[in-house]
C-alpha positions in Angstrom: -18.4 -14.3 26.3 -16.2 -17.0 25.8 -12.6 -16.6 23.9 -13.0 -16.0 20.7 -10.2 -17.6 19.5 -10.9 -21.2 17.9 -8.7 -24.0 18.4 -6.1 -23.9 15.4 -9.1 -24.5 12.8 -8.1 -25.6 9.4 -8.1 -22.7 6.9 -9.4 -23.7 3.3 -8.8 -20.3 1.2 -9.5 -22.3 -2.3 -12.9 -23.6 -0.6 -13.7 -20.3 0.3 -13.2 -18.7 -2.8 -15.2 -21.1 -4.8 -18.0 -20.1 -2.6 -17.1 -16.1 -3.0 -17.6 -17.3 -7.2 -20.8 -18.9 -6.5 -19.2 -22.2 -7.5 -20.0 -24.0 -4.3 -22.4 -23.6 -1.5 -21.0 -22.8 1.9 -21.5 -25.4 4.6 -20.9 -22.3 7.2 -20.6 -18.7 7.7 -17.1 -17.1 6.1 -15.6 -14.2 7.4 -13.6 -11.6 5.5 -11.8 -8.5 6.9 -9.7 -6.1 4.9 -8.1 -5.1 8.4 -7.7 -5.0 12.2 -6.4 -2.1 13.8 -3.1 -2.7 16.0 -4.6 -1.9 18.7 -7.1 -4.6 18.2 -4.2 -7.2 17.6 -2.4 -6.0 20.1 -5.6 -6.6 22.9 -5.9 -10.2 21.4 -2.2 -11.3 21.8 -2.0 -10.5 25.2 -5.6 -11.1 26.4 -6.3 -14.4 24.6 -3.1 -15.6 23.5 -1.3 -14.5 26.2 1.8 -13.1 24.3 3.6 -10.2 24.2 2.3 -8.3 21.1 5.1 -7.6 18.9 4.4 -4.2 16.9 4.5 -4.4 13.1 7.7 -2.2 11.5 8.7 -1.5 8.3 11.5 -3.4 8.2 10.4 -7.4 7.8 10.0 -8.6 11.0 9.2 -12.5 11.0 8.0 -12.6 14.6 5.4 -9.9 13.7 4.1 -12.4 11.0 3.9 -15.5 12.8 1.8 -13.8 15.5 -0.5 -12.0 12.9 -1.2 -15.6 11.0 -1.2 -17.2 14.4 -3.7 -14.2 15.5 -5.8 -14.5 12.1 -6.3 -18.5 11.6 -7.5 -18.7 15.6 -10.3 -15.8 14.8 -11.6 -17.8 12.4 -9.8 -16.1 8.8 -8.9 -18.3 5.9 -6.1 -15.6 5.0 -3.8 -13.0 6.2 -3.8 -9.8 5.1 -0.1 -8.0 3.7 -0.2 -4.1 3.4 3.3 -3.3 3.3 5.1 -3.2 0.0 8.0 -1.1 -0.9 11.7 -0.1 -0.2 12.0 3.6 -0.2 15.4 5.5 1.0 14.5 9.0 2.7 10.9 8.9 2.5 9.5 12.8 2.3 6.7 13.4 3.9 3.7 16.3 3.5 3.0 16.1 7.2 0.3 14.6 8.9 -2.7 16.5 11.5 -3.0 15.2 14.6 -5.3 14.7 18.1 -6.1 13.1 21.0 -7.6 9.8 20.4 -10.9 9.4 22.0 -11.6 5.4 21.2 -11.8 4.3 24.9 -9.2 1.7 26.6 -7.7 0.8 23.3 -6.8 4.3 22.5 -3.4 5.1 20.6 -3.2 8.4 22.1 -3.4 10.3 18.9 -5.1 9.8 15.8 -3.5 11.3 12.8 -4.6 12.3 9.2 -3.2 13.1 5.9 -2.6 16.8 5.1 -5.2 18.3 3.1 -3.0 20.9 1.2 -0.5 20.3 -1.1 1.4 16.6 -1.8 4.8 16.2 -2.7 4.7 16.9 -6.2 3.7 20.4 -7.0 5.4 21.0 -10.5 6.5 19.4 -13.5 9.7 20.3 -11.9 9.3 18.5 -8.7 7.8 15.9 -10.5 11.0 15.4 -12.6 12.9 15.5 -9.4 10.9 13.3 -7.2 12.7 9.9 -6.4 11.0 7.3 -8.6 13.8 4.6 -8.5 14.1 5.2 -4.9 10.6 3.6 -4.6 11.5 -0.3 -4.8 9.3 -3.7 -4.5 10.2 -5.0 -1.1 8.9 -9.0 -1.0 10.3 -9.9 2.3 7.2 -8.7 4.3 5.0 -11.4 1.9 8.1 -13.9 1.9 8.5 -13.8 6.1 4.6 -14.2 6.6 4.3 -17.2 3.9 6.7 -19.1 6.1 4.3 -19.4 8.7 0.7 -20.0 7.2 -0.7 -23.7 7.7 -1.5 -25.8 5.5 -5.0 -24.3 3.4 -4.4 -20.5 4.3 -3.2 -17.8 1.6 -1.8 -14.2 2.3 -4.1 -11.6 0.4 -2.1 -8.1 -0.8 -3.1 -4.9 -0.9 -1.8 -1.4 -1.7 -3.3 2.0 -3.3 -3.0 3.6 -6.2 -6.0 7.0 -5.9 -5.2 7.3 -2.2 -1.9 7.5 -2.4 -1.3 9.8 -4.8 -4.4 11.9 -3.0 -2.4 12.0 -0.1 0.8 12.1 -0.2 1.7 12.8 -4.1 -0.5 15.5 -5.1 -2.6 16.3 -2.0 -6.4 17.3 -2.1 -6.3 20.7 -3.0 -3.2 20.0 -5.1 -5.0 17.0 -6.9 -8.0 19.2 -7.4 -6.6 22.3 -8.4 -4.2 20.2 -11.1 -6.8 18.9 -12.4 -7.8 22.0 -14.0 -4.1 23.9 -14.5 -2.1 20.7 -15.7 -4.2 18.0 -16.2 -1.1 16.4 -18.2 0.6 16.4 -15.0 -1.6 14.3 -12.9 -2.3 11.9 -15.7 1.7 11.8 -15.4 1.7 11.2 -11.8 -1.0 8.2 -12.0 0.6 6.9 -14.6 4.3 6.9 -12.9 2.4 5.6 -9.3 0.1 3.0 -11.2 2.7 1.4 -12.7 4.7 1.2 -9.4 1.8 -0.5 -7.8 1.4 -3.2 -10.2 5.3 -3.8 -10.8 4.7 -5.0 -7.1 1.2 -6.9 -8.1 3.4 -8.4 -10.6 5.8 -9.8 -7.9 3.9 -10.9 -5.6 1.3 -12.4 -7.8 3.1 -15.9 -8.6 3.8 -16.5 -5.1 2.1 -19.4 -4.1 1.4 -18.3 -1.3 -0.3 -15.3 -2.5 -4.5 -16.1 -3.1 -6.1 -12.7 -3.9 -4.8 -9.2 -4.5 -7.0 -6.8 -2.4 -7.3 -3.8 -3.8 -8.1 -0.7 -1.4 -9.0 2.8 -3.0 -11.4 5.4 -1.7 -12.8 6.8 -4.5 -15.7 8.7 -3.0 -17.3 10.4 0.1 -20.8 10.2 1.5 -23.0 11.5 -1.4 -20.5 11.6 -4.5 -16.8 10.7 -6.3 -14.0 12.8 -5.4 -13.4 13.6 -8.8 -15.4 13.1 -11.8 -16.4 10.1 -12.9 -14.7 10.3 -16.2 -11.3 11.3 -14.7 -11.9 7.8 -12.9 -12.4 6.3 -16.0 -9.9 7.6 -17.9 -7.2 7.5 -15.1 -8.2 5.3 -12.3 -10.2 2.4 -13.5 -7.7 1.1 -16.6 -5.2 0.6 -13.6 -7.7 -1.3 -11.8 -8.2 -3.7 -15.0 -4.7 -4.3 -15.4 -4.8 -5.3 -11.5 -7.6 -7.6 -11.7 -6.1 -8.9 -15.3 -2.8 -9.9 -13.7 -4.4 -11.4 -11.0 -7.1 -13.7 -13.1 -3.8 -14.8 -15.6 -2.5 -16.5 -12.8 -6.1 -18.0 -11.3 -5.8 -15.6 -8.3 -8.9 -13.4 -7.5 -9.3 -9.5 -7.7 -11.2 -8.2 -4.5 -12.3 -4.7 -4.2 -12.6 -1.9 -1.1 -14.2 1.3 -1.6 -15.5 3.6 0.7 -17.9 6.1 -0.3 -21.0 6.7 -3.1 -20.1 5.2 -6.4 -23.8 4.0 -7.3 -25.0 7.2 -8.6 -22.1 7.4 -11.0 -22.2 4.0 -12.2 -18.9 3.4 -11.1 -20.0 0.5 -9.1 -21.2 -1.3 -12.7 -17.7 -0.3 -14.6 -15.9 -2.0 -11.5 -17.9 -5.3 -12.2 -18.2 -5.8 -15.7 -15.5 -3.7 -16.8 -12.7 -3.8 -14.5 -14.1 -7.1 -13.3 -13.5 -7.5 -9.6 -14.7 -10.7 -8.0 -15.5 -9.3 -5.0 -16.9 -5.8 -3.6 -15.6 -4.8 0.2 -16.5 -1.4 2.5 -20.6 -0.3 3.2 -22.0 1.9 5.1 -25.5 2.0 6.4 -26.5 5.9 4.9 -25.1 4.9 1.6 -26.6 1.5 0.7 -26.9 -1.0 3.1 -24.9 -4.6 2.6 -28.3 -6.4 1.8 -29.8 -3.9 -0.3 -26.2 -4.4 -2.7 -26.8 -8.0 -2.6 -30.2 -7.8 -3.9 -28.9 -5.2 -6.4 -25.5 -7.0 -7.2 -25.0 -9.9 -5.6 -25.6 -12.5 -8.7 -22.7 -10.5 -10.5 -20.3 -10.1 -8.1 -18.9 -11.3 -4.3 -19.5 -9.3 -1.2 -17.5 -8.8 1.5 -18.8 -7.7 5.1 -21.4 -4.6 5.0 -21.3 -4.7 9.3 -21.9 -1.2 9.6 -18.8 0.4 11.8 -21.3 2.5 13.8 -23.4 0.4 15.6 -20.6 -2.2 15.5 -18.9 1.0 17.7 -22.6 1.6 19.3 -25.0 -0.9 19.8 -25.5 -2.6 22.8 -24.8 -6.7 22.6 -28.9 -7.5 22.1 -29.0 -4.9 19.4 -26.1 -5.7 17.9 -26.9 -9.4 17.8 -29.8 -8.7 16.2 -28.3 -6.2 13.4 -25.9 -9.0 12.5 -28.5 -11.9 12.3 -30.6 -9.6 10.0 -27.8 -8.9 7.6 -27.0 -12.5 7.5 -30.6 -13.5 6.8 -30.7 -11.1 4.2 -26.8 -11.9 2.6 -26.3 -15.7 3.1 -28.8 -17.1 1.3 -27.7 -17.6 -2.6 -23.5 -17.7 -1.2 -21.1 -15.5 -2.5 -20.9 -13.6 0.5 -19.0 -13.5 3.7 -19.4 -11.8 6.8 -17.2 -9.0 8.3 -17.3 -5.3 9.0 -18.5 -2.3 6.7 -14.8 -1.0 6.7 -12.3 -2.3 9.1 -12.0 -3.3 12.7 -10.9 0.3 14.4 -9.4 0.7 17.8 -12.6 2.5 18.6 -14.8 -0.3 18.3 -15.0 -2.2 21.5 -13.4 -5.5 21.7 -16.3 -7.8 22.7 -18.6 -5.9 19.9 -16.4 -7.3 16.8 -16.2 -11.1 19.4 -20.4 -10.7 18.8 -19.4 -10.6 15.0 -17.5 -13.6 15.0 -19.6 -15.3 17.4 -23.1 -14.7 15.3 -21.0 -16.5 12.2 -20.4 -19.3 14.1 -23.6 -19.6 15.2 -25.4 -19.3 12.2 -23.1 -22.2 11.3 
C-alpha cells in the first residue's frame, strides 16, 4: 500500500459537524478517532514523515503538537485530539500492574493497568486531606497545539470524570465497597472531581480553537454497568449534562465514548435525550454492532467509528476490506456518521490494518 498520508488536505471541522447533525449530506467518507496510540504516532513520523518522533510529556511541549496536528491533518482528520489537562504538584499515585507487552514490532515493552484495590481516598479523613487546590487547569497543552492547526481544523478535549475517580480516587473495590459503607462519601468525591473537570471544560470551551469537548467514560463491561444504573443517574449522568450544556451555550458539540453494555440499562437513551450528546463513540462487535446502533439510534444521535478492534488486530487485508466496506454500506447511507475504530488505534493493531481503514474511506469517496 501506498502512504497513507494525504497531501496537506484541507480540514473543514464546521462542514463535518454539520454532517455529524444531519444538517448536510457528506460529499465523502469522514473519519473520527478518539485516539492513536504513541506507538502508532511514533511509526508514522518516522516511517512516512520521515521525522524524529518527539514523545508527548506532561509539561507543554510545542514541538509535540506541531507534529501531532501535522501527523492528524495528513491521515485525513478534521481535528486533533487534547487529553492532557491539569497542573498537579506531587501527584500520589495507587500503583499501577504491569507485563510484558505482546503487540508485535510496535511493542512498548510493558503494558500497564490501574490497581484494582483501594484509590487514594479511603476516608472521610483522607478525603479532607487530599490536595484539591493542588489539582489546577493547565491550558498551555490546548494553547501550544492551537498555534499550529491550519486553517478549517479544530482541537477536540477530553478528560474523565467515572474513570478517574475509579481508578485512581476511590479504586474498584474501594468504589464498590463505599458504595454501600459511605455512600455520602463517594457522592462527595464525584462531586469534588466533577466539578474539577468541568472548571477545565469551562476553560477551554471559549477557545476558538476548541470545536467539540470529547467526553471519554467507561461506564460498563461486556454484559452490564459497573455500578447501578441509578448511582449513574444520580451521580454520573448530571455531570455529563452540565458537560454537554456548556458545550451547546457556546455552539460547540458534546461527543461521547463509552465502552461497555449500556443498552440493557437504558443508559444509552438518558445519554441522548437527557444528557444530550451529539455524538456516540466506542463498539464492540459482541455487544451491539456499529450498524445495528445506527438502525436503532442513528436518526437521534451521531456515530462515531464501530471498526471492531479485533479483526482490525486480526483479519487478514481481504477480510478486513470486506468487514469495513460492510459497515460502511450499512452506516453511510442517511449521514451522521463517520468512520473510525470501535475504541482506539492500539499499538497492537498492525500498522497497515488501520492504513486499510483510511484507505476504504477514501475509496468509498
Amino acid at each position: 500500500m501506498n502512504s497513507p498520508l494525504l497531501d496537506k488536505p484541507a480540514p473543514d471541522f464546521d462542514t463535518f459537524v454539520r454532517v455529524l447533525k444531519g444538517e448536510q449530506e457528506p460529499d465523502h467518507v469522514y473519519i473520527a478517532e478518539h485516539t492513536l496510540d504513541a506507538e502508532i504516532l511514533q511509526a508514522i513520523a518516522e516511517r512516512y514523515l520521515g521525522e524524529r518522533y518527539i514523545p508527548f510529556t506532561n509539561e507543554p511541549n510545542e514541538a509535540y503538537y506541531q507534529q501531532l496536528t501535522t501527523i492528524f491533518q495528513r491521515l485525513g482528520y478534521d481535528y486533533v485530539p487534547v487529553a492532557i489537562w491539569h497542573d498537579w504538584d506531587n501527584h500520589p499515585s495507587t500503583g499501577w500492574t504491569s507485563t510484558g507487552d505482546t503487540a508485535g514490532d510496535l511493542s512498548r515493552g510493558e503494558r500497564a493497568w490501574a490497581n484494582e484495590g483501594r484509590g487514594l481516598i479511603t476516608s472521610w479523613e483522607t478525603f479532607e486531606q487530599f490536595p484539591w487546590n493542588q489539582v489546577r487547569v493547565n491550558l498551555g497543552h490546548c494553547e501550544l497545539a492551537a498555534r499550529h492547526l491550519p486553517d478549517g481544523m479544530k482541537l477536540v478535549v477530553a478528560t474523565g470524570l467515572f474513570e478517574h475517580v475509579l481508578e485512581v480516587l476511590l479504586g474498584y473495590e474501594g468504589l464498590f465497597y463505599m458504595l454501600y459503607d459511605e455512600p455520602e462519601l463517594v457522592a462527595a468525591v464525584f462531586a469534588r472531581w466533577g466539578q474539577k473537570v468541568y472548571d477545565y471544560y469551562e476553560s477551554v470551551i471559549e477557545m476558538d480553537a476548541v470545536g467539540a469537548i470529547f467526553h471519554s467514560d467507561d461506564l460498563a463491561f461486556r454484559t452490564s454497568t459497573l455500578v447501578s444504573p441509578q448511582i449513574l443517574r444520580e451521580q454520573i449522568l448530571p455531570w455529563f449534562k452540565k458537560y454537554a450544556a456548556l458545550a451547546h451555550e457556546h455552539g460547540k458539540s458534546y461527543w461521547y465514548h463509552c465502552c461497555g453494555n449500556i443498552y440493557d440499562s437504558g443508559i444509552i437513551d438518558d445519554l441522548i435525550d437527557d444528557v444530550k450528546i451529539d455524538a456516540f463513540h466506542s463498539f464492540q462487535d459482541v455487544i451491539l454492532p456499529v450498524g445495528e446502533f445506527k438502525r436503532r439510534y442513528g436518526n437521534r444521535v451521531a456515530t462515531l467509528g464501530g471498526v471492531d478492534i479485533d479483526p482490525l488486530a486480526r483479519l487478514d487485508e481481504p477480510e478486513l476490506r470486506r468487514y469495513i466496506r460492510s459497515i460502511l454500506d450499512q452506516c453511510v447511507p442517511g449521514g451522521r456518521y463517520a468512520l473510525g475504530t470501535g475504541n482506539s488505534v492500539t499499538n497492537y493493531v498492525p500498522l497497515e490494518n488501520y492504513f486499510v481503514l483510511l484507505d476504504e474511506a477514501r475509496r468509498w469517496s
